[in-house]
C-alpha distance (Angstrom), angle and dihedral (degrees) to the residues before:
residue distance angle dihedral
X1 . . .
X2 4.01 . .
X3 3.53 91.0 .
X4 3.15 95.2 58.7
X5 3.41 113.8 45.1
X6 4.16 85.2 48.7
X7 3.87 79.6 67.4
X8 3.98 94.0 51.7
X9 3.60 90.4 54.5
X10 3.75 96.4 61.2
X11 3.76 94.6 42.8
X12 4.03 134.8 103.1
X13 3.56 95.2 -118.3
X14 3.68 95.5 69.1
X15 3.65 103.7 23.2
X16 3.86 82.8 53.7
X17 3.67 83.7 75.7
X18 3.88 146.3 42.2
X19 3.53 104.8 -134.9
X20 3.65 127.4 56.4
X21 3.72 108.5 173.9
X22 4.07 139.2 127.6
X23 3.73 117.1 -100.0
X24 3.83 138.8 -171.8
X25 3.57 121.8 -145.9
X26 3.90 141.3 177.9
X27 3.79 106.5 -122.0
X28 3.47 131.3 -166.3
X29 4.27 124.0 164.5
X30 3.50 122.9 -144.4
X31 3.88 94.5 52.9
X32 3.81 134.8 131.9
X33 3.28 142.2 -162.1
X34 4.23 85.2 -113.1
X35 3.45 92.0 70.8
X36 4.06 95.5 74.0
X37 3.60 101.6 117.8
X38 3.85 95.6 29.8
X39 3.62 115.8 139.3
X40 4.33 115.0 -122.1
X41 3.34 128.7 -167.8
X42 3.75 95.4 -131.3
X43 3.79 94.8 -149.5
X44 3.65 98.7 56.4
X45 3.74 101.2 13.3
X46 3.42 89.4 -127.1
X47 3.76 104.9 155.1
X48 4.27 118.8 -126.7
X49 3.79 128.6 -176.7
X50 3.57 134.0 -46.3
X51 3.67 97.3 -101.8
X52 3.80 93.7 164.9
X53 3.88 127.8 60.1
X54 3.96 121.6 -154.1
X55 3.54 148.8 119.8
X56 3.82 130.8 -69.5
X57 4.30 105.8 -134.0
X58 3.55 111.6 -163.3
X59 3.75 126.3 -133.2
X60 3.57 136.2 -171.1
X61 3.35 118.7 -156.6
X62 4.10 111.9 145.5
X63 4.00 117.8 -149.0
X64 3.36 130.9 174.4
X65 4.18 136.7 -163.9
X66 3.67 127.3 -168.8
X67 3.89 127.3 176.1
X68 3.88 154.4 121.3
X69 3.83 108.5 -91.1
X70 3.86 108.5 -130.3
X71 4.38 119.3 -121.5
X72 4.17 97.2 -90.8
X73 3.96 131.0 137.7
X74 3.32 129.4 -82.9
X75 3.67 92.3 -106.1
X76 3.88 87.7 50.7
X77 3.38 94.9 50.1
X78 3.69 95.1 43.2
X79 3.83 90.5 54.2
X80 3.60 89.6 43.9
X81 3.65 97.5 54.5
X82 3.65 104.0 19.4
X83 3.85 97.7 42.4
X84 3.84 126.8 -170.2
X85 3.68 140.1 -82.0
X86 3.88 106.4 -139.3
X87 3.78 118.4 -15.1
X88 3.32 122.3 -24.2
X89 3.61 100.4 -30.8
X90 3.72 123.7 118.7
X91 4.00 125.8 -123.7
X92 3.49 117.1 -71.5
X93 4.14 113.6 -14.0
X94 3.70 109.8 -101.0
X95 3.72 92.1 3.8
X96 3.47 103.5 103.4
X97 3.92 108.5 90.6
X98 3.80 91.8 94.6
X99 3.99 80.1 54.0
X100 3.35 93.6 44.3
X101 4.10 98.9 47.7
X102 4.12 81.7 53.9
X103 3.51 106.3 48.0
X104 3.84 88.7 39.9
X105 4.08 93.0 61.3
X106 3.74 83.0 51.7
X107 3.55 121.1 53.3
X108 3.50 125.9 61.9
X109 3.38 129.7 -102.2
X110 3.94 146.7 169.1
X111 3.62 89.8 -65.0
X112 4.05 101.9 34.0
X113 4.02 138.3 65.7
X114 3.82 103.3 -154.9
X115 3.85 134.1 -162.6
X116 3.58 110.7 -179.1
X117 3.87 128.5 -173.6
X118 3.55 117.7 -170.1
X119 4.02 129.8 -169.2
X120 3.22 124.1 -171.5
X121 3.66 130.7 -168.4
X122 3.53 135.8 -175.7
X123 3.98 129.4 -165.7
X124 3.39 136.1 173.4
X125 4.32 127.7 -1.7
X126 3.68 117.9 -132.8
X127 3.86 108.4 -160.8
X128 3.33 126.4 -167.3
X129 4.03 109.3 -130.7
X130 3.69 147.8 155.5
X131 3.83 92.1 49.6
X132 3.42 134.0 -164.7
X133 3.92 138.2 160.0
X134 3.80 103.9 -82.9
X135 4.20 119.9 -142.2
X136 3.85 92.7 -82.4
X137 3.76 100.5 39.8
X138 4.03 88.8 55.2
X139 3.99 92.9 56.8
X140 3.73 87.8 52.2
X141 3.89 87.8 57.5
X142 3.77 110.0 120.4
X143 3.64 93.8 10.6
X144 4.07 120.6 128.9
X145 4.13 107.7 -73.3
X146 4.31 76.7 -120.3
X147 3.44 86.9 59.4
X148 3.91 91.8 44.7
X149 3.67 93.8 47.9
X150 3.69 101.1 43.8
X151 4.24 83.0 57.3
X152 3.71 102.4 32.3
X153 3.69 109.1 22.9
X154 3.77 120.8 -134.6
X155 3.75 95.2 -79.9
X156 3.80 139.4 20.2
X157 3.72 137.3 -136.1
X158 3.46 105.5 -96.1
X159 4.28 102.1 156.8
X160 3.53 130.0 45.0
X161 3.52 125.9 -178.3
X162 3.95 138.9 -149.1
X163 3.32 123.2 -149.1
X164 4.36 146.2 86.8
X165 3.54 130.2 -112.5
X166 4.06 114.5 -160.5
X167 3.81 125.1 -172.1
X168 3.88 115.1 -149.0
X169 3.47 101.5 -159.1
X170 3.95 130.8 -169.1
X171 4.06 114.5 -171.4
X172 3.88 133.0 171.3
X173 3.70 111.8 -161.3
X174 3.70 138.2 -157.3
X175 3.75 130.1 -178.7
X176 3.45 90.6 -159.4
X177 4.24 114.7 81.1
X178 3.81 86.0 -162.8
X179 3.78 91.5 55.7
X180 3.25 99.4 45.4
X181 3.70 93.1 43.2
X182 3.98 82.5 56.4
X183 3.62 95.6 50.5
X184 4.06 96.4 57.4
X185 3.52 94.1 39.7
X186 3.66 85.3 55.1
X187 3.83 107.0 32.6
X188 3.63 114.3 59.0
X189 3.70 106.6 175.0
X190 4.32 104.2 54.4
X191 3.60 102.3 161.6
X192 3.98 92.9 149.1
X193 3.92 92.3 -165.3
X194 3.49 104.2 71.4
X195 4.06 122.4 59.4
X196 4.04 92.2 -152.4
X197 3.72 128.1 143.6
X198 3.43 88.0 -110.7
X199 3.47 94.0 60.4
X200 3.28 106.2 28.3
X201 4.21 98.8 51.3
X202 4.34 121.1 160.5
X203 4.09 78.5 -95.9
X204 4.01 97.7 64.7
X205 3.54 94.4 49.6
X206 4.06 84.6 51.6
X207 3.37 107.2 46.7
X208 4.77 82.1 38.3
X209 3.02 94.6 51.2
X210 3.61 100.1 101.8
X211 3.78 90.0 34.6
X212 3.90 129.5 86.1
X213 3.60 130.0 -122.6
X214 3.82 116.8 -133.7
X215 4.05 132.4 179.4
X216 3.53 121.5 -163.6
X217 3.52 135.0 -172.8
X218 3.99 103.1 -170.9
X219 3.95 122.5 -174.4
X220 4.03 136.4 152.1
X221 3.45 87.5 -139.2
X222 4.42 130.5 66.8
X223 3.85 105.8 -80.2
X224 3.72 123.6 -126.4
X225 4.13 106.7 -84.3
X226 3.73 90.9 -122.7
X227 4.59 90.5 55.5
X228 3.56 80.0 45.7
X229 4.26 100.6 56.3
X230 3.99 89.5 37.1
X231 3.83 74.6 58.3
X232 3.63 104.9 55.3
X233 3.86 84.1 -110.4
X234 3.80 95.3 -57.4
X235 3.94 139.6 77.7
X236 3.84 99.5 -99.5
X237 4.18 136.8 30.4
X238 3.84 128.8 177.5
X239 3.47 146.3 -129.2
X240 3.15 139.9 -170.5
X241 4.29 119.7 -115.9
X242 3.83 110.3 -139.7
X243 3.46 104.2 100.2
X244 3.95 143.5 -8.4
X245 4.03 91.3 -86.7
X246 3.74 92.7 52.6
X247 3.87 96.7 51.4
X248 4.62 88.6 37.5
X249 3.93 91.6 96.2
X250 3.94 92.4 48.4
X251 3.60 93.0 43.5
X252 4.28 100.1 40.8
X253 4.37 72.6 48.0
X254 4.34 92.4 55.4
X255 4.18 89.7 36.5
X256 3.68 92.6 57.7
X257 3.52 99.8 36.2
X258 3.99 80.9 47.6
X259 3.30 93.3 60.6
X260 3.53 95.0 47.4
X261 3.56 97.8 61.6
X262 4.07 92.3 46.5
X263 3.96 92.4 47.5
X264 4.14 111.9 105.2
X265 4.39 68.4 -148.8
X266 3.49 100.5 52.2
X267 3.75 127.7 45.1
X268 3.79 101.9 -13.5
X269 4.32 76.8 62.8
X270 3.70 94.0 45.6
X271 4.13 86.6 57.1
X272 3.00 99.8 54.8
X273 3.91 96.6 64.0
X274 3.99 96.8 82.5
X275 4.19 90.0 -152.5
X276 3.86 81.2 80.3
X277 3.24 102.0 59.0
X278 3.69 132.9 84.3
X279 3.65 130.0 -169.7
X280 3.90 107.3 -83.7
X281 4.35 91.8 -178.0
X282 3.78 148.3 6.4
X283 4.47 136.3 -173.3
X284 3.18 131.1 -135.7
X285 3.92 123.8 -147.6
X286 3.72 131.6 -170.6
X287 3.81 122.7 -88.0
X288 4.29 84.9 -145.6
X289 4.11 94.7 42.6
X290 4.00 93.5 48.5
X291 4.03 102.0 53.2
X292 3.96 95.8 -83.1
X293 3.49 101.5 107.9
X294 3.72 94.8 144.0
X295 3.79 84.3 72.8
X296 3.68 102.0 41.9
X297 4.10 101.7 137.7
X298 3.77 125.4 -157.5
X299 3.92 117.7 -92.0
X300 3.94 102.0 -85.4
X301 3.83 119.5 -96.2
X302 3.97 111.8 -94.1
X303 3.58 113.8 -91.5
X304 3.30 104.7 -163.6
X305 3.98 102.8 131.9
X306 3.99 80.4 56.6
X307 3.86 102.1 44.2
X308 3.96 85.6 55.2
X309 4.12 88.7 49.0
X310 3.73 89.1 56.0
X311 3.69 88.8 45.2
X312 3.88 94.6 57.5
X313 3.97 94.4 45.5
X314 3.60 92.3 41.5
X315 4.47 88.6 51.2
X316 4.10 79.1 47.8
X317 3.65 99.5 47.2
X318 4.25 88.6 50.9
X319 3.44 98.1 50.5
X320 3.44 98.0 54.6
X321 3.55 93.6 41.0
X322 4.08 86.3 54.0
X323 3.34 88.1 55.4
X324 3.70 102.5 47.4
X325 4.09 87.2 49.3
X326 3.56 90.9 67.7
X327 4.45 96.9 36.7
X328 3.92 85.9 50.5
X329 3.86 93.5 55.7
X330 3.74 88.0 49.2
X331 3.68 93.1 42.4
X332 3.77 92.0 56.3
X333 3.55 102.2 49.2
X334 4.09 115.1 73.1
X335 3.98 102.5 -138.7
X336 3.86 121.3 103.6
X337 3.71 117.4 -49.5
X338 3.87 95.0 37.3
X339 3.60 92.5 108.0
X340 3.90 97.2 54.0
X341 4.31 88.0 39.5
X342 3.78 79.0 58.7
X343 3.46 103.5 60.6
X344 3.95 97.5 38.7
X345 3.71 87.1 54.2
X346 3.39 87.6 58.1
X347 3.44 86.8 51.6
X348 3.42 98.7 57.7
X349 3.67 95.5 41.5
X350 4.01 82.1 70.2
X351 3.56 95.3 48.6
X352 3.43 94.7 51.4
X353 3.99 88.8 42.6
X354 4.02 86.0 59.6
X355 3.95 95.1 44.1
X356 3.98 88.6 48.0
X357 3.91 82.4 57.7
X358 2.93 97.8 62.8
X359 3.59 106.4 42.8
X360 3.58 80.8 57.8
X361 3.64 95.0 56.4
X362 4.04 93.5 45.1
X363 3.60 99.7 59.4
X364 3.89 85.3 44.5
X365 3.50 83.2 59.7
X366 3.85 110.4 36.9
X367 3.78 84.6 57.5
X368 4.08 88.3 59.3
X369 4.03 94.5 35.5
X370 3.48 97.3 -109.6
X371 3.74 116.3 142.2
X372 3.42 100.6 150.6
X373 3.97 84.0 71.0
X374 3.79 96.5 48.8
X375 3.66 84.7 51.2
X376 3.62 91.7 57.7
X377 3.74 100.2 45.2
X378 3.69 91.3 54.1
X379 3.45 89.8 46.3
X380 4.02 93.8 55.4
X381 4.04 96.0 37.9
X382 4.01 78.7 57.5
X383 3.62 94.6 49.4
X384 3.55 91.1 53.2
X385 3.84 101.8 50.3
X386 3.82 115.5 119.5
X387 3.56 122.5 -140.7
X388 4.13 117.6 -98.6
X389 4.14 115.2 -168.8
């Protein structure tokens, strides 16, 4: 591990840039730079009207983060990464299955060793100043803070950030607990990244060799052209584990993508044309703490019945996910057991399907107060679950 952050020092990536620090953010996908201003319910993150007009001032102010994730949870490493809105409450109510498919294909588990590089890179700051009531906002002026909260939320979008976060990701992966358990009681050094003897001893290749070798290059954003080729035009290939020719594609794959993201040429370029970047965070101030006390709203109404809802499709969602992380490795590689990896991943692409459903269907409904038909969606995605070994 010395070794090789003695080579990150000396390379263009960092030295590219002045800070080199860890950060936390609060993610959310699907944003734009339009939505400065929005209105957000801060307990739900359910977004309201723009009830503020005001001018988007661009900053640029370029940050980046490099560093080994540690073994957690998925829910640890969603919090970690992901953070929260207000509280404990995670991004956006029954948004999280695209957060949920991610952080599930990299954590480890009972089934999978994971080494997991993350770098994260911020851009430019879009702030949202010169404020004033916008058209809509004004007409709600005087009306009930119920009124005002149901319309404008309790806070509004006032930060946006530019930027991309990618997850270089090196997995081996049994489906087999007792193998796996085997292979870490036996194996002590498992840093998947590097293809030394060291790491790479007669005894790894034993106790792998029923295992399969994945890379992974994981982003919410478009990857670079070149990850995606070393790829096979995806985020992920396979290999199998039984010897040093078996795992040669996946690891000439990680060295040149490697290289790629230590190259002053390579990524550190690619970042610095802003068309590739997406916005990887925002905040969220008070209408009453920022001079807009005219549309200070009432502290939203507990949502506890809800927050537990979320919970129990979210627990779904990841353990089908987990599951399908280690069928897809096995599905991909064509040695014995491909055939039957095939079908359960099939399997679990249903299950998912369902579950996905009726996510959908509950944030439909939490926005209209209907529980009862969350409930019932669950219940039914549930009901049609099929059975994975």
């Amino acid at each position: 591990m010395r070794q090789f952050f003695k080579v990150l020092v000396g390379c263009g990536l960092i030295t590219l840039y002045s800070n080199f620090c860890f950060a936390a953010t609060y993610q959310k996908s699907g944003i734009t730079t339009d939505w400065l201003g929005r209105g957000v319910e801060s307990a739900s993150g359910v977004l309201k009207q723009n009830c503020l007009s005001g001018e988007p001032v661009k900053y640029t102010n370029q940050h980046l983060s490099l560093g080994f994730q540690n073994k957690q949870s998925i829910s640890s490493s969603i919090r970690e990464i992901d953070g929260k809105i207000s509280g404990d409450v995670n991004l956006g109510l029954f948004g999280g299955g695209a957060t949920v498919q991610l952080h599930s294909r990299m954590v480890e588990n009972s089934n999978t060793i994971s080494a997991v590089l993350r770098i994260n890179y911020t851009g430019s700051t879009f702030r949202f100043e010169n404020r004033t009531y916008s058209a809509f906002g004004e007409s709600l002026i005087g009306q009930t803070p119920h009124i005002i909260q149901k319309e404008c939320g309790d806070e509004y979008i006032d930060h946006i950030q530019l930027g991309n976060d990618v997850y270089f990701i090196s997995q081996l992966v049994f489906d087999d607990k007792e193998e796996y358990q085997e292979f870490v009681t036996k194996i002590r050094v498992r840093v998947l990244f590097f293809k030394t003897e060291k790491t790479r001893t007669k005894e790894f290749y034993e106790y792998a060799k029923n295992a399969r070798y994945t890379i992974k290059v994981l982003s919410s954003n478009p990857l670079p052209e070149l990850i995606k080729n070393q790829l096979n035009g995806s985020d992920e290939i396979h290999c199998g584990s039984s010897s040093a020719d078996d795992i040669e594609f996946c690891d000439q794959a990680s060295d040149a993508i490697m290289d790629y993201f230590l190259s002053e040429n390579g990524y550190a370029q690619w970042l610095n044309n802003e068309d590739n970047l997406g916005v990887t965070f925002y905040k969220s101030s008070q209408y009453g703490k920022t001079g807009h006390q005219e549309l200070a709203a009432v502290t939203p109404l507990k949502i506890d019945e809800w927050l537990l809802l979320d919970e129990k499709i979210k627990a779904l969602l990841s353990s089908q996910y987990q599951l399908l992380n280690v069928y897809q490795s096995f599905a991909e590689v064509p040695v014995a057991g491909q055939s039957e990896a095939i079908t359960l991943r099939s399997i679990l692409f249903s299950n998912i399907g369902w579950l996905d459903k009726a996510k959908e269907v509950c944030a439909d409904a939490f926005v209209l107060d209907l529980i009862s038909q969350c409930r019932q969606s669950i219940d039914n995605a549930i009901s049609q679950q099929q059975p994975v070994p």
